[in-house]
Every structure is written in structure tokens, then in C-alpha cells.
gemmi code that builds the backbone of each chain (N, CA, C; Angstrom):
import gemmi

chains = {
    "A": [
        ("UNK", (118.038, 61.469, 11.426), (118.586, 62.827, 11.431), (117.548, 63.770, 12.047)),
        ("UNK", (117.746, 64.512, 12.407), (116.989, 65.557, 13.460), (117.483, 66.595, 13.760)),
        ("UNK", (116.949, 67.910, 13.317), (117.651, 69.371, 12.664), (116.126, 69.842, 13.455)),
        ("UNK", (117.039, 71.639, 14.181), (116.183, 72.673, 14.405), (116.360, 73.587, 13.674)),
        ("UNK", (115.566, 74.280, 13.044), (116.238, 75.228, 12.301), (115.360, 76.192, 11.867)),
        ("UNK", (115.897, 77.619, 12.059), (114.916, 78.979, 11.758), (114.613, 79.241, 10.993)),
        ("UNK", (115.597, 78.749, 9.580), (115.207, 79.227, 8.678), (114.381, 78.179, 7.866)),
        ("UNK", (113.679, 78.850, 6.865), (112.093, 77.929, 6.073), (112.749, 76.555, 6.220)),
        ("UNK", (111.284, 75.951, 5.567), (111.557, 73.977, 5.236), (111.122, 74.290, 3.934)),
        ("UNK", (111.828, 73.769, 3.070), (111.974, 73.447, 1.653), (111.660, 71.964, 1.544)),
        ("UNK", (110.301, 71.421, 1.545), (110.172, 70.139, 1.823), (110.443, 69.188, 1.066)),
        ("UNK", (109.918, 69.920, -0.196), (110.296, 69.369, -1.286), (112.099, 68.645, -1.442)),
        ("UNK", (112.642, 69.590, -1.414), (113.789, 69.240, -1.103), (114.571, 67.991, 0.130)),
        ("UNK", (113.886, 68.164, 1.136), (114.084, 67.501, 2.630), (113.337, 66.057, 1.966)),
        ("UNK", (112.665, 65.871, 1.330), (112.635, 64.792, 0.948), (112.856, 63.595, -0.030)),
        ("UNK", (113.214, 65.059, -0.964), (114.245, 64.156, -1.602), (115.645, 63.676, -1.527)),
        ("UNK", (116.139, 64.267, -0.386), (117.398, 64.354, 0.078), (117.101, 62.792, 1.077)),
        ("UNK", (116.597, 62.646, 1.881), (115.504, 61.506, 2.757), (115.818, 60.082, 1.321)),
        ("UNK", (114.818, 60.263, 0.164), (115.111, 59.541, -0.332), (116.426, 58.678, -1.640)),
        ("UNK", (116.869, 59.803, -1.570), (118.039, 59.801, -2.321), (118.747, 58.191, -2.100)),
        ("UNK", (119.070, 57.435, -3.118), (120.277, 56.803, -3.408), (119.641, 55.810, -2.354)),
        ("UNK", (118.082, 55.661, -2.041), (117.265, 54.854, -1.385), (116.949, 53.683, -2.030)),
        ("UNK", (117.551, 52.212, -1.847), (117.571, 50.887, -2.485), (116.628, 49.974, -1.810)),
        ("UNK", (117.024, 50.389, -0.489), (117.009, 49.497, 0.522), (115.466, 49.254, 1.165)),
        ("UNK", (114.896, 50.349, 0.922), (113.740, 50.652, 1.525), (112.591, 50.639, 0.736)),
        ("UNK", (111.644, 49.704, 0.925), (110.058, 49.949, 0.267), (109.121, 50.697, 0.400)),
        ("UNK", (109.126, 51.522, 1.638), (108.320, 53.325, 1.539), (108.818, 54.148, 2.346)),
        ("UNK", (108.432, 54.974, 1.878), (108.822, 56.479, 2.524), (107.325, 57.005, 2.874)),
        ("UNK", (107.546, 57.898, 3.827), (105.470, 58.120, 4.465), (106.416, 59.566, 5.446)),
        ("UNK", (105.893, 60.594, 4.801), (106.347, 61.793, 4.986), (105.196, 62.988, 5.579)),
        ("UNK", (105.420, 63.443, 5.918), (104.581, 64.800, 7.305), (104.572, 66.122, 7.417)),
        ("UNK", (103.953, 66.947, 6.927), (104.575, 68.098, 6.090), (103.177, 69.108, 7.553)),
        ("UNK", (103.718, 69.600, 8.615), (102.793, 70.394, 9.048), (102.920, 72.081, 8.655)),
        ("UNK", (101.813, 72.784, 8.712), (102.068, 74.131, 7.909), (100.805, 74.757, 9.344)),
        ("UNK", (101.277, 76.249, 9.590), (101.097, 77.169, 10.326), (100.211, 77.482, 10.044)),
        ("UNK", (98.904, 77.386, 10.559), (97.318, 78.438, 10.369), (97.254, 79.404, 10.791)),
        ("UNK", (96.056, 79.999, 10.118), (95.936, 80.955, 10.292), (94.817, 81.650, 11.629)),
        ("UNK", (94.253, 80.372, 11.038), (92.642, 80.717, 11.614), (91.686, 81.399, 12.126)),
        ("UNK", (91.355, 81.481, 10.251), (90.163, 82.736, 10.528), (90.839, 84.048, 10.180)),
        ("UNK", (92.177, 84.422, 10.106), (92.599, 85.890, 10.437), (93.209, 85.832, 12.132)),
        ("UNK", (93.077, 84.970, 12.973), (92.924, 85.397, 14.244), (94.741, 84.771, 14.771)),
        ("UNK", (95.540, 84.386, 13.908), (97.003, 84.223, 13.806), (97.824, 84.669, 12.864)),
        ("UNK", (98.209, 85.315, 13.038), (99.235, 86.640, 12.044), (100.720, 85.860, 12.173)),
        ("UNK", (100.731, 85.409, 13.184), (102.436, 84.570, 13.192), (102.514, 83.719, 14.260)),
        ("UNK", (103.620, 82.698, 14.110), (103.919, 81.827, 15.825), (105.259, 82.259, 15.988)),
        ("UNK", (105.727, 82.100, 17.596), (106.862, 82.234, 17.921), (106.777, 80.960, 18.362)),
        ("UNK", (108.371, 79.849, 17.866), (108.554, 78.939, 18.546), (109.676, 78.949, 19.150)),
        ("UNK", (109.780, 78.462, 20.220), (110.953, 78.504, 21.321), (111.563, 77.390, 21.326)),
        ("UNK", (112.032, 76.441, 20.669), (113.085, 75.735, 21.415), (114.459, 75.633, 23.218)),
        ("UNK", (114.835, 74.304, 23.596), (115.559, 74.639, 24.374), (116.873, 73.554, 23.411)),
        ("UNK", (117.375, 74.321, 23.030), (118.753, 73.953, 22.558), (119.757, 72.925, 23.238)),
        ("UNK", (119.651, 71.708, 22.566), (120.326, 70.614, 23.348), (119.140, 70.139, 24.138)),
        ("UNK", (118.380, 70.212, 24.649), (117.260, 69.589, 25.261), (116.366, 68.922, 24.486)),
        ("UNK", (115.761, 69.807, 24.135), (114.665, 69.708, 22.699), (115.448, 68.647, 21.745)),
        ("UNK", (116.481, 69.085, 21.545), (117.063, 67.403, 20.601), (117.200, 66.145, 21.193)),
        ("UNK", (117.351, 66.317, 22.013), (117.612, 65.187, 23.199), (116.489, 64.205, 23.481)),
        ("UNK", (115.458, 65.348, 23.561), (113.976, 64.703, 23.331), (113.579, 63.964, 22.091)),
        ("UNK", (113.765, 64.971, 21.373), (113.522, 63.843, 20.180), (114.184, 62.522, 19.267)),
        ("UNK", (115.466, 63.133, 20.420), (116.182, 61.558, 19.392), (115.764, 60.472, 20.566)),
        ("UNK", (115.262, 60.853, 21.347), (114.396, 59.769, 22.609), (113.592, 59.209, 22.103)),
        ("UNK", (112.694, 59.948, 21.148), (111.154, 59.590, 20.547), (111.444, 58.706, 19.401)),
        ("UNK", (112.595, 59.601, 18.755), (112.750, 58.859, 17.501), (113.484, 57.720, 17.485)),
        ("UNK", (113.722, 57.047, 18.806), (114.608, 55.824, 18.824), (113.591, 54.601, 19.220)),
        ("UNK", (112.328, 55.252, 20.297), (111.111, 54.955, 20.404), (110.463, 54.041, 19.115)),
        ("UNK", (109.854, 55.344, 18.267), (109.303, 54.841, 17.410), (110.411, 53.757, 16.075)),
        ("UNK", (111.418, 53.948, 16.059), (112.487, 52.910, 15.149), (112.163, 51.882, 15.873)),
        ("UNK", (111.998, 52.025, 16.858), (112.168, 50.035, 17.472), (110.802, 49.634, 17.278)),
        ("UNK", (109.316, 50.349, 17.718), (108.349, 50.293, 17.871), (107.920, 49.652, 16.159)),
        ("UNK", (108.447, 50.422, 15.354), (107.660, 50.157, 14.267), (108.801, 49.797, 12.978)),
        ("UNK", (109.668, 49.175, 13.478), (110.848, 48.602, 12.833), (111.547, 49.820, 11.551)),
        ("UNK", (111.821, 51.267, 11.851), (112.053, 51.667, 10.826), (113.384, 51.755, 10.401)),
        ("UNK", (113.605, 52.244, 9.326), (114.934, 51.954, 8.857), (115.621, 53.306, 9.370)),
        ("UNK", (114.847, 54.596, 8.726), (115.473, 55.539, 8.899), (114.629, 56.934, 8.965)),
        ("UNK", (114.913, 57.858, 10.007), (113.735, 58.956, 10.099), (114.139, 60.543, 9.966)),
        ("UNK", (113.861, 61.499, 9.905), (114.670, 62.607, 9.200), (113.440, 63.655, 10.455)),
        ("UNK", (113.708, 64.208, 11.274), (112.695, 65.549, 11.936), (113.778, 67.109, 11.316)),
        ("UNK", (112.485, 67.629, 11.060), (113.037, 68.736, 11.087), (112.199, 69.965, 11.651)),
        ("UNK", (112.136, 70.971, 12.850), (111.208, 71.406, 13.210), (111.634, 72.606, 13.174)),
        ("UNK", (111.007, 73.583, 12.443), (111.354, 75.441, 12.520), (111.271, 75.702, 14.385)),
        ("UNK", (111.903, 76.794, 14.666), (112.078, 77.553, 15.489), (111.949, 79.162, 15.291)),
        ("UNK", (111.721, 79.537, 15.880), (111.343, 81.238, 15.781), (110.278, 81.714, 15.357)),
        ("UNK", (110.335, 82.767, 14.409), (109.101, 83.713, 13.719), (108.481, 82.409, 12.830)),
        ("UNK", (107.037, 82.143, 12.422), (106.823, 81.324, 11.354), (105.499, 81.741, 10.735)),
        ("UNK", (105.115, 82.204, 9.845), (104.032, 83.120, 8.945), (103.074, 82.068, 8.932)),
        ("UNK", (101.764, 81.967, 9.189), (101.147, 81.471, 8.468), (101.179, 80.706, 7.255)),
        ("UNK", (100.770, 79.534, 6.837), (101.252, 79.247, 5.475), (102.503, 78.632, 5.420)),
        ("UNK", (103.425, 78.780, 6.452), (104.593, 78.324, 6.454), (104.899, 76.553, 7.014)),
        ("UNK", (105.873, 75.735, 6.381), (106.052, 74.723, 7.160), (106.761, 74.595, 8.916)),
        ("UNK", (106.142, 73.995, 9.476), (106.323, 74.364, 10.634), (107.658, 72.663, 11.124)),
        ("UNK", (106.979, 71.600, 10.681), (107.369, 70.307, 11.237), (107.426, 69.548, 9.706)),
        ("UNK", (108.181, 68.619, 9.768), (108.320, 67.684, 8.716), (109.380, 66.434, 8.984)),
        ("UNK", (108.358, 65.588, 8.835), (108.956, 64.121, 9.557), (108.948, 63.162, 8.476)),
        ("UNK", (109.825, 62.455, 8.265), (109.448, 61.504, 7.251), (110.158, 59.956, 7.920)),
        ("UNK", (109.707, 58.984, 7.402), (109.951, 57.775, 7.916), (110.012, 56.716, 6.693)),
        ("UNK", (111.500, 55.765, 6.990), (111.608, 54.823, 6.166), (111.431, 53.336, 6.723)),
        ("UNK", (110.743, 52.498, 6.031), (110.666, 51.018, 6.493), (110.622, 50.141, 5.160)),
        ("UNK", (110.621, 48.911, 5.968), (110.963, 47.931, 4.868), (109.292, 47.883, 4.028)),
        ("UNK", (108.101, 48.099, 4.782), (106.825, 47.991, 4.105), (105.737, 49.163, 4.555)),
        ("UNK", (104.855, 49.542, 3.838), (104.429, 50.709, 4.085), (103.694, 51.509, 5.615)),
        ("UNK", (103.160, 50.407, 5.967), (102.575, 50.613, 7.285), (103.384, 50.858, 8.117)),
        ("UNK", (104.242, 50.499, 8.531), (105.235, 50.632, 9.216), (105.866, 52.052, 8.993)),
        ("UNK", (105.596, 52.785, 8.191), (106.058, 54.303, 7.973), (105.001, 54.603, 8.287)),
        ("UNK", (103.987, 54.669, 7.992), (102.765, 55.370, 7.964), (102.918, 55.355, 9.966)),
        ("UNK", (102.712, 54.156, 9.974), (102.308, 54.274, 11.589), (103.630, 55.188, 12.191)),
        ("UNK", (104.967, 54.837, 11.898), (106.154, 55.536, 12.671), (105.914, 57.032, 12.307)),
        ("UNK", (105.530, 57.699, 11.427), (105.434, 59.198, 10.749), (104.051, 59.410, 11.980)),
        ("UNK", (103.232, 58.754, 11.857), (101.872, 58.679, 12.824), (102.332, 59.305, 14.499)),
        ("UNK", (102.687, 58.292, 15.018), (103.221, 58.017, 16.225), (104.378, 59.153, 16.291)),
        ("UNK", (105.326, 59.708, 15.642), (106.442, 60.622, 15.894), (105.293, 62.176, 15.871)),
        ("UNK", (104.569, 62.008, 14.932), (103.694, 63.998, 14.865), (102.753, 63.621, 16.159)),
        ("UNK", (102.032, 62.643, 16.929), (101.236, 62.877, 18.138), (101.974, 62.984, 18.592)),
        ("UNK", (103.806, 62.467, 19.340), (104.209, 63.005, 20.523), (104.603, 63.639, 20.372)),
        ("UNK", (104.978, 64.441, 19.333), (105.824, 66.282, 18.559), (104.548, 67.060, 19.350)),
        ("UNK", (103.398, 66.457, 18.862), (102.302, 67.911, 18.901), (101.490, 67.794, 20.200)),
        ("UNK", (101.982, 67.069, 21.178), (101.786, 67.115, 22.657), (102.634, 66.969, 23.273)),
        ("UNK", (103.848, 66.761, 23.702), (105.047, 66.721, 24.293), (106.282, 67.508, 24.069)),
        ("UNK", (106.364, 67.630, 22.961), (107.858, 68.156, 22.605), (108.244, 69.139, 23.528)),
        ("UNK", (109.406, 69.104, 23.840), (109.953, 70.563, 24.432), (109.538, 72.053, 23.721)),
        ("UNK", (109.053, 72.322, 23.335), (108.953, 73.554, 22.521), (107.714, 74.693, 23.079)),
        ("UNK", (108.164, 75.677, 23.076), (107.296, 76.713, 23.734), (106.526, 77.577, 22.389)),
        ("UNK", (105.334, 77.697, 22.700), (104.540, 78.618, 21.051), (104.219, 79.943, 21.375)),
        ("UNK", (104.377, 80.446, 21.018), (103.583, 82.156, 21.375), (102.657, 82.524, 19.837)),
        ("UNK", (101.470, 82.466, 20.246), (100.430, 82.951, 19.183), (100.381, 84.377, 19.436)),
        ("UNK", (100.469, 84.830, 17.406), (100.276, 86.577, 17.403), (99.179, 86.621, 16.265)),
        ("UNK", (98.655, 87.319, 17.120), (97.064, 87.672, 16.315), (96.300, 89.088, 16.400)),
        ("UNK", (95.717, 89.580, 15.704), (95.113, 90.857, 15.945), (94.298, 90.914, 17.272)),
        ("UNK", (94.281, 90.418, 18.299), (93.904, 90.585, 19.350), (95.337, 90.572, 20.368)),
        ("UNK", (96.043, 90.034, 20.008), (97.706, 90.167, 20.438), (98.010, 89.085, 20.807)),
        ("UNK", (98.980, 88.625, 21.986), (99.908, 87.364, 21.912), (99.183, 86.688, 23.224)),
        ("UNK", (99.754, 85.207, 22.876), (99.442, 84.827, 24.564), (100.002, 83.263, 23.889)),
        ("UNK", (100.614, 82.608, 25.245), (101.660, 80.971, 24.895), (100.141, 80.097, 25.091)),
        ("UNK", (100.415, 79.151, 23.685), (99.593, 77.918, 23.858), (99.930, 76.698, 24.409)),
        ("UNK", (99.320, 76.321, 25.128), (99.351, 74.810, 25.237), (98.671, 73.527, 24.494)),
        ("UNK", (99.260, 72.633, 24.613), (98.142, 71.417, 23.737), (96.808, 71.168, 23.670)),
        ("UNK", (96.036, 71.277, 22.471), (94.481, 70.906, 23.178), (94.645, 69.432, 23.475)),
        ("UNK", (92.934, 69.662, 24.055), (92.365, 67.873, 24.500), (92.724, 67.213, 23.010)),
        ("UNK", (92.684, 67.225, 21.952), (92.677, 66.196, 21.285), (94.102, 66.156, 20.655)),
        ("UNK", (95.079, 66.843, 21.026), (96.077, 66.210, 20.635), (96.543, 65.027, 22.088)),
        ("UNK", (95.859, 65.016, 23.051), (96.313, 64.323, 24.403), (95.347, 63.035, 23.764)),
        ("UNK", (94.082, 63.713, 23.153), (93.719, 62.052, 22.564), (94.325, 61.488, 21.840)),
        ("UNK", (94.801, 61.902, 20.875), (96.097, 61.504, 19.665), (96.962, 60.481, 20.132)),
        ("UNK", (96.878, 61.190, 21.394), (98.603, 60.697, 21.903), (97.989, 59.248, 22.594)),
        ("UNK", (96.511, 58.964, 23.276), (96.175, 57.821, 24.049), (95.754, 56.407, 22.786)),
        ("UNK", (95.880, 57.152, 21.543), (95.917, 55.875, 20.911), (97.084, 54.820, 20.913)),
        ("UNK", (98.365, 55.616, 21.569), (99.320, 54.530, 21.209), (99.610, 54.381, 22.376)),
        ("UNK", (98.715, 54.168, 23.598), (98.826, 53.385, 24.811), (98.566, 51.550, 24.881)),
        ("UNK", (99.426, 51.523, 24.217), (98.734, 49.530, 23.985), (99.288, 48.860, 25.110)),
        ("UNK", (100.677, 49.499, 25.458), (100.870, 48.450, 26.495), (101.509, 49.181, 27.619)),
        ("UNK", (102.167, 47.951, 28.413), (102.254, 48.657, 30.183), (103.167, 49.846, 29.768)),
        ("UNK", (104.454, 49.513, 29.138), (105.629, 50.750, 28.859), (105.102, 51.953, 28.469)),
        ("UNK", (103.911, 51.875, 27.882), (103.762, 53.024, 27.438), (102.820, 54.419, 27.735)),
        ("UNK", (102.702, 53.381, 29.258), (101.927, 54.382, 29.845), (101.948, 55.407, 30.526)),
        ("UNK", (103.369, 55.875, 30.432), (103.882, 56.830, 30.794), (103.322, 58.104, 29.662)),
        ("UNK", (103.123, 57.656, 28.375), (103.464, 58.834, 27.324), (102.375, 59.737, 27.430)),
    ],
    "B": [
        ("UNK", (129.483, 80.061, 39.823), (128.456, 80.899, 38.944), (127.330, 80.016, 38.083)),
        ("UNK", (125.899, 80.045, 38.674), (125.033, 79.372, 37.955), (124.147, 80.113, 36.882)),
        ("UNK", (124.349, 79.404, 35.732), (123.620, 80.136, 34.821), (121.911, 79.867, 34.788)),
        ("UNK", (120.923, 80.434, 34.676), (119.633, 80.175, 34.906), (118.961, 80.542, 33.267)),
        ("UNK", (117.969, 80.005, 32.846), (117.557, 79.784, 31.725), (116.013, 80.098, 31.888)),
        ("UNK", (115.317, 81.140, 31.529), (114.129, 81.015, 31.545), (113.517, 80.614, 30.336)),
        ("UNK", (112.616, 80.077, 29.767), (111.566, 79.399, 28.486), (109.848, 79.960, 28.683)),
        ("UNK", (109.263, 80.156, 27.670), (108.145, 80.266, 27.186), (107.500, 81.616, 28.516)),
        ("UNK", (106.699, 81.437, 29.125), (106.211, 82.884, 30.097), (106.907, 83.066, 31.068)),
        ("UNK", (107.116, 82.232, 31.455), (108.537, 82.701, 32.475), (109.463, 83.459, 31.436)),
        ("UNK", (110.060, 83.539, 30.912), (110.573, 84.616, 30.381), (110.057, 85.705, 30.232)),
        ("UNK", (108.701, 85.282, 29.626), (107.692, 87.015, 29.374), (107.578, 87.572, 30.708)),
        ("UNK", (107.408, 87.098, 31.898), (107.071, 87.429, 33.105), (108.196, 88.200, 33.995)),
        ("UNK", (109.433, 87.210, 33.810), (111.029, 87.942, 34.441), (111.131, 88.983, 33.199)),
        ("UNK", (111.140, 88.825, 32.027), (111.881, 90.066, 31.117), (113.119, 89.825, 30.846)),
        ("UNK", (113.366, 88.519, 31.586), (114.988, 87.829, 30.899), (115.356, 86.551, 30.276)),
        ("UNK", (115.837, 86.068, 29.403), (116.124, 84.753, 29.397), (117.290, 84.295, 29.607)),
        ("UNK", (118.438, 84.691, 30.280), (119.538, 83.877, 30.678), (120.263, 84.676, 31.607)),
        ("UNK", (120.475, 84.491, 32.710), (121.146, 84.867, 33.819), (122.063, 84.206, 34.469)),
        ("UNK", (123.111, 85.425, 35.135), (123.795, 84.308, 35.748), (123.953, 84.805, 37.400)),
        ("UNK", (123.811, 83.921, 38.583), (123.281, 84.040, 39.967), (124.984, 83.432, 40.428)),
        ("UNK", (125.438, 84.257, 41.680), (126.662, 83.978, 42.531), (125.904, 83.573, 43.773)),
        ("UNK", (126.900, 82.103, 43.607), (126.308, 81.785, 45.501), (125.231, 80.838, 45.453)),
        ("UNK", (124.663, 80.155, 44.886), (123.727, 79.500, 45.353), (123.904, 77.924, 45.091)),
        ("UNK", (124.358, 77.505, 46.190), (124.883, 76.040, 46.348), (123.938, 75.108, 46.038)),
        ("UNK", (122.677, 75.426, 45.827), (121.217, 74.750, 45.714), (120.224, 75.140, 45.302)),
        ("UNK", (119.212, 74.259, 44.559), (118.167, 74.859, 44.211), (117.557, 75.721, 44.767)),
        ("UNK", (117.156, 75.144, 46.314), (116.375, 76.281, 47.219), (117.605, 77.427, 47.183)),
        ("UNK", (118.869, 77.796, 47.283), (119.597, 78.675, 47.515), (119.197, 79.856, 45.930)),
        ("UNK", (118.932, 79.117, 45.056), (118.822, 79.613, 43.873), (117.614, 80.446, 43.815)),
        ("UNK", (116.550, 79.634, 44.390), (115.061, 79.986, 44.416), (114.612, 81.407, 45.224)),
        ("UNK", (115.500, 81.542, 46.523), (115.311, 82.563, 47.007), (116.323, 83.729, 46.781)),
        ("UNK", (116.773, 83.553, 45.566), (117.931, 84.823, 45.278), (116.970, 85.340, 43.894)),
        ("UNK", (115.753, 84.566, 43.427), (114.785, 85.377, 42.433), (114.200, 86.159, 42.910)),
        ("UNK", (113.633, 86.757, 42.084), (112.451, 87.791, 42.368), (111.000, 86.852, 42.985)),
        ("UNK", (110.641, 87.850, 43.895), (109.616, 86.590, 44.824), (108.498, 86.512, 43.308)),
        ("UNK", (107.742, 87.109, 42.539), (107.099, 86.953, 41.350), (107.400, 85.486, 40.514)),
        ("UNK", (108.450, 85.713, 40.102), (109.105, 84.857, 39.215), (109.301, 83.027, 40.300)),
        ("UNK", (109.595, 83.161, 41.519), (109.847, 81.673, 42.155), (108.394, 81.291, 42.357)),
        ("UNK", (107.202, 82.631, 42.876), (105.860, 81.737, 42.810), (105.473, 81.122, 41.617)),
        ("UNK", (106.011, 81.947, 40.248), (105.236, 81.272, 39.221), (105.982, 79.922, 38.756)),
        ("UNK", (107.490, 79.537, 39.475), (108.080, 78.642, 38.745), (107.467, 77.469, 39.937)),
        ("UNK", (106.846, 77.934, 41.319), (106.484, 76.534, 41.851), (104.753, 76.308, 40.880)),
        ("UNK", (104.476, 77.315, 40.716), (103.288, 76.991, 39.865), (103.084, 75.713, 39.311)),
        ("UNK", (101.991, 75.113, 38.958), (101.819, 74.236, 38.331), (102.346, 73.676, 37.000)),
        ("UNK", (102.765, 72.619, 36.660), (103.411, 71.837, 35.473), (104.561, 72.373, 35.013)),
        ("UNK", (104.957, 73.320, 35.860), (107.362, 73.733, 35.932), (107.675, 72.353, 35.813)),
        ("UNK", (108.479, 72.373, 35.109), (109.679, 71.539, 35.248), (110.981, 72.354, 35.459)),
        ("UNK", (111.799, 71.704, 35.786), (113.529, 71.731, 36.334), (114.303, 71.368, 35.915)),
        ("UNK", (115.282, 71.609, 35.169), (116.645, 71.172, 34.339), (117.660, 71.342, 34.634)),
        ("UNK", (118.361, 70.468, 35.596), (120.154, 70.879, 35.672), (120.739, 70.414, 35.067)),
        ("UNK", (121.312, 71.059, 34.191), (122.427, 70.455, 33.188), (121.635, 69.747, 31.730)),
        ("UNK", (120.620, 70.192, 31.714), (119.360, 69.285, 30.713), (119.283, 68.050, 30.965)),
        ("UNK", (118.948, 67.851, 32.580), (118.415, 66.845, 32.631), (117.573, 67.314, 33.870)),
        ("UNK", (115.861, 66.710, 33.499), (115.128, 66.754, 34.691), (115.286, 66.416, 35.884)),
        ("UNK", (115.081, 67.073, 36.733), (115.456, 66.935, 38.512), (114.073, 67.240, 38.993)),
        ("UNK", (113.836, 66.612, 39.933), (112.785, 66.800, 41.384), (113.088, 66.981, 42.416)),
        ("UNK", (112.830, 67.521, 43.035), (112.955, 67.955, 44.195), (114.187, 68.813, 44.875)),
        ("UNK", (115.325, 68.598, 45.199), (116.791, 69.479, 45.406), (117.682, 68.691, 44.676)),
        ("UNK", (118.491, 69.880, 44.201), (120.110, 69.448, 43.579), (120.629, 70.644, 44.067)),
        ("UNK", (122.022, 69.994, 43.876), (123.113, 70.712, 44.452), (123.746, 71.285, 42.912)),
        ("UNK", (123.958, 72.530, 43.179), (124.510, 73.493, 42.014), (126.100, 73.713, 42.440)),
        ("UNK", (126.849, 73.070, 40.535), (128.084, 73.659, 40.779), (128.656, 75.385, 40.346)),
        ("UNK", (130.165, 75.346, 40.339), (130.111, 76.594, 39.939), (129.793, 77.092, 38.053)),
        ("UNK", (129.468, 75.679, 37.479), (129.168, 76.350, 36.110), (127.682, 75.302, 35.650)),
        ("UNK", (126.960, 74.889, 36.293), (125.969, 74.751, 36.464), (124.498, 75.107, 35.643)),
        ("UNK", (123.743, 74.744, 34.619), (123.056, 75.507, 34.013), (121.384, 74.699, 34.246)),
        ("UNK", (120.985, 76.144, 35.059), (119.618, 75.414, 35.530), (118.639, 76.209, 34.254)),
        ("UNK", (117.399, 75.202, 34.210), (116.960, 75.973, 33.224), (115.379, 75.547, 33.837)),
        ("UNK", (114.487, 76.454, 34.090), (112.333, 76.252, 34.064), (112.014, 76.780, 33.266)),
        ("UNK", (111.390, 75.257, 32.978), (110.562, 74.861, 32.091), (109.078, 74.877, 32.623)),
        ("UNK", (108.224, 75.784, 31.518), (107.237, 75.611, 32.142), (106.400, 75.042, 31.594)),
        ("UNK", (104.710, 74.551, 31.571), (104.272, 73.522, 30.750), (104.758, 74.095, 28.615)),
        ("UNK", (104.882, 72.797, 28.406), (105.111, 72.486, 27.407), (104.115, 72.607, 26.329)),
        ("UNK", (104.237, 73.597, 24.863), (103.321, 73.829, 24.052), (103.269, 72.665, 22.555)),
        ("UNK", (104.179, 71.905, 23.253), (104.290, 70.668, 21.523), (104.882, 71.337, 20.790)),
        ("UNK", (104.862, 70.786, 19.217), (105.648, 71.550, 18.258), (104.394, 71.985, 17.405)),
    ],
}
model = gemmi.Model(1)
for chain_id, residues in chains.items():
    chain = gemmi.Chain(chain_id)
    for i, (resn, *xyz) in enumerate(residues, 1):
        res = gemmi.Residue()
        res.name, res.seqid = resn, gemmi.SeqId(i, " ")
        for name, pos in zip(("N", "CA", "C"), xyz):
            atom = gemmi.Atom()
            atom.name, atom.element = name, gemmi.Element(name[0])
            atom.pos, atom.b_iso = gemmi.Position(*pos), 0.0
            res.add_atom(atom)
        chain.add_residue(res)
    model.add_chain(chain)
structure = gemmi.Structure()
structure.add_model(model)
structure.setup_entities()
């Protein structure tokens, strides 16, 4: 399942809903990212989505990582718009038959969210706004899961 | 009638995010009916191109309901 949505993440909730009436599955390995501040020097983010695109992308990724790391079942949910500091921004959770296999699929789905995704950021801070791009180390993030030829595109 | 989609500074830069352009049978037809500002920054570096939400390179041919959208580099989530 894979939801954009403006208004808050109630994670608590999003994951128990994830695990609900869950028999089948031996872990759940869940991803809870939250909006900094840092320092004072981010007062808010604007996130941009492209509607129908941006999903498109990720049910790409998330079909990716199901095969990659055998999962059963994966839940994204990523805010869009105004988001406060403090606030949940991303929350991914992943089901498999044994634990690693979540851990790594929850792993592998937040490096290509937090270097690839379609999504545009605008940082607001007491010095004022300006759009971020990815640092170097989320591009390192992302070169750990270069193991083989296919994937050297990512 | 092609609808055009601007995202992330390209929007801050035009002052619009969704337009709609008469007449332009093609990308290049599209490109030179912008504001000359706005087409240098979309050949700029790491644009991408979306017709119909799907990435294109180089020319496509635009119909009459057509929805192009630049993309410009990408900030993750």
C-alpha cells in the first residue's frame, strides 16, 4: 500500500493497521522519519509531490525491493506539503517471513526514498527558503545496494 | 491544448505551476512558446521531461490534451 498524504502520520496507528490480523508473517521492521530542525536553522519543509508520478515511482521501488528481499507486504506513506519540525515526514514498514529480510527491505526502500524519489523540498528557516537536493551521503546510502549488474542503474 | 506542469524552482522561477499552451505540436514547438528565462533553466542541468508521466528524451510529439510536466533535479523524500 502506498499513500501521499498532507495531512499528519499517526504512526502509531499506520502500524498497527500494517499489522493487524497478521498470522502469516514473522516480522514487521518499520521506519518512522521525522523533520529537523537543525539547530533553529529549519522552521518548516515544503514537500512537493507530482501526483500520479511520484506513486508510480514508488510502487516501482516497492515491487523492487518485494522481489529483492522476498517480502510479504509493504505499507509507504509519505507527507506532502507544510511539515513542522518534529513532524513525521516518511514511514515505511515491511513484512517478511524472517526478520532480516524486513530490516534489509525497510533499509533498501528509505535509501532510494531519500535520494531518488520524485519529490521536491523547499527548506524554511530564519535565513529564508531555498530547494534541497540530496547530500553525498545519502548517494552513499544508495551505493551499498549496488551488488549486481541490474542494479547499476540506481 | 497542452497542459504544462512546472515542479520544485521552476515553478518558483515562472510564478506558475500549471498552464495551458495552444499550438505546439512538439516539444521544441512548446519550448519556444515559454518565456526565454524559464526554457534556459529547463535545458539546465538534471531537467527531466514528462509526457503523460512518463520520461521522454529528446522530441515528442504533443497531442491536443497532452500533459507535459519539468522536472527538475530531484530532492528525495
Amino acid at each position: 500500500m502506498i499513500r501521499l498524504q498532507t495531512e499528519g502520520l499517526d504512526v502509531g496507528a499506520l502500524l498497527n493497521l500494517f499489522c493487524q490480523g497478521r498470522a502469516d508473517i514473522g516480522g514487521v521492521v518499520s521506519f518512522t522519519g521525522l523533520a529537523r530542525h537543525e539547530d533553529g536553522q529549519v522552521t518548516g519543509l515544503e514537500l512537493e509531490a507530482y501526483p500520479g508520478f511520484t506513486e508510480t515511482w514508488i510502487t516501482d521501488l516497492v515491487l523492487r525491493a518485494s522481489q529483492r528481499f522476498s517480502l510479504w507486504d509493504t505499507f509507504v506513506v509519505h507527507r506532502t506539503g507544510l511539515i513542522s519540525p518534529g513532524e513525521p515526514i516518511v514511514f515505511v514498514a515491511c513484512a517478511a517471513r524472517h526478520r532480516r529480510q524486513a530490516f534489509e527491505g525497510a533499509d533498501f526502500l528509505m535509501d532510494h526514498l531519500k535520494s531518488q524519489a520524485p519529490f521536491w523540498k523547499k527548506q524554511h528557516g530564519p535565513g529564508g527558503e531555498h530547494w534541497i537536493e540530496p547530500r553525498s551521503i545519502d548517494y552513499q546510502d544508495l551505493d551499498r545496494w549496488k551488488t549486481s549488474p541490474s542494479d547499476a542503474t540506481d | 491544448m497542452v497542459k504544462v506542469l512546472l515542479f520544485g524552482p521552476l515553478r518558483d522561477l515562472a510564478g506558475w505551476r500549471e498552464r495551458d499552451f495552444e499550438g505546439a505540436a512538439d516539444l521544441s514547438a512548446l519550448m519556444a512558446r515559454l518565456d526565454p528565462e524559464l526554457a534556459l533553466a529547463i535545458n539546465g542541468p538534471g531537467v527531466q521531461v514528462a509526457v503523460d508521466k512518463a520520461i521522454v528524451r529528446g522530441s515528442a510529439q504533443l497531442g491536443p490534451r497532452t500533459e507535459v510536466a519539468f522536472l527538475p533535479p530531484m530532492s528525495g523524500g
